[in-house]
C-alpha positions in Angstrom: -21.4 -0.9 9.4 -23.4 -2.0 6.5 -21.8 0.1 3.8 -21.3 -1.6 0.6 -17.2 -3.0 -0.6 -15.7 -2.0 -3.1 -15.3 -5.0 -5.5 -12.5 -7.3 -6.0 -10.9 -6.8 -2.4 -9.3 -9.4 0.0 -10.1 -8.7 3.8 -7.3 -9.9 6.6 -7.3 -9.7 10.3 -3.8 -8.1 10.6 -0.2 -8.4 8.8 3.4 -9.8 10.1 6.3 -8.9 10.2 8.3 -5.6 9.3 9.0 -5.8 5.7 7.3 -4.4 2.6 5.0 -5.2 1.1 3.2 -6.2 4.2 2.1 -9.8 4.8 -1.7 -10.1 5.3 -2.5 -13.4 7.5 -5.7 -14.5 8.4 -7.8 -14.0 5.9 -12.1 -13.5 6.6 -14.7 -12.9 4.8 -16.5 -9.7 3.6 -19.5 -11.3 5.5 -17.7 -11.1 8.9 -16.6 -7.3 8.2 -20.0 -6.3 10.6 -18.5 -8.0 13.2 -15.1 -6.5 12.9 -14.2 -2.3 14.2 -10.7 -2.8 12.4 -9.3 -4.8 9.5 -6.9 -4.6 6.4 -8.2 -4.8 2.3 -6.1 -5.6 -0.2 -6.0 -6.1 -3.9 -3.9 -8.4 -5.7 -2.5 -8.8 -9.5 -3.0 -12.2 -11.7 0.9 -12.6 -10.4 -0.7 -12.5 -6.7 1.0 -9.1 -5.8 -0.2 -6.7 -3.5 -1.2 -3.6 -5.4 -3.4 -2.1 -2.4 -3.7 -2.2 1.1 -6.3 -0.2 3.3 -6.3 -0.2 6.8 -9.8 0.4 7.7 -11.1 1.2 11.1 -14.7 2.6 11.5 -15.7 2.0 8.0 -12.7 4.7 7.4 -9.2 4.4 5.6 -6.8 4.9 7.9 -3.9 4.0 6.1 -3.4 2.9 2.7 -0.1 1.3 0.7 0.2 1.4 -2.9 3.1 -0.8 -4.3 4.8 -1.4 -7.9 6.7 -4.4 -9.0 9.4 -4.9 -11.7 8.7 -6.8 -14.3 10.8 -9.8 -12.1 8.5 -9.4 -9.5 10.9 -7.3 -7.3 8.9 -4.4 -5.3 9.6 -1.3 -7.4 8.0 1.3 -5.0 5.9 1.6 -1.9 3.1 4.8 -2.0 2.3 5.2 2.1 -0.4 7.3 3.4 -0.9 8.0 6.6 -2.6 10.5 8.6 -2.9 12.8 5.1 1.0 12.1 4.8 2.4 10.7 1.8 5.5 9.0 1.7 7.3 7.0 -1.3 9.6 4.6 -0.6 11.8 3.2 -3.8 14.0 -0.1 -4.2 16.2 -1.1 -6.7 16.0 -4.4 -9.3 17.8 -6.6 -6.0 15.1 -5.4 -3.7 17.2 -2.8 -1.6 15.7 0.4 -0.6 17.2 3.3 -2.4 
């Protein structure tokens, strides 16, 4: 796999727990991506929110996660695409899902 990332991504072995927006740990370098079958990109904001999250396996996205914030820094929305299914998750201004 030598194709060429897309700039300004953050690369992660895996994610915890259940909640959204998912929790990337383990962080690795694009360098080690040849080495790797499966792993997670993300983009951040300056605030250091998710934006994006790609779940590539095979040099393919297998499943992405777009999120939005409030202006407090309360998840807004989660965008989830999986398996050419979209499905948009809202929360309100305290963070519960609507």
């Amino acid at each position: 796999m030598n194709q060429q990332q897309p700039a300004g991504f953050l690369y992660f072995v895996s994610y915890s727990g259940v909640k959204l927006p998912l929790k990337l740990v383990n962080e690795i370098t694009e360098d080690s991506l040849n080495n790797r079958n499966t792993y997670y990109r993300s983009r951040f904001d300056a605030q250091n929110r998710m934006q994006l999250c790609q779940k590539i396996v095979y040099g393919e996205v297998e499943s992405e996660h777009q999120y939005q914030y409030y202006e407090s820094g309360v998840l807004k929305s989660a965008q989830i695409t999986e398996d050419d299914e979209i499905r948009e998750i809202r929360f309100n201004e305290s963070g519960e899902m609507m």
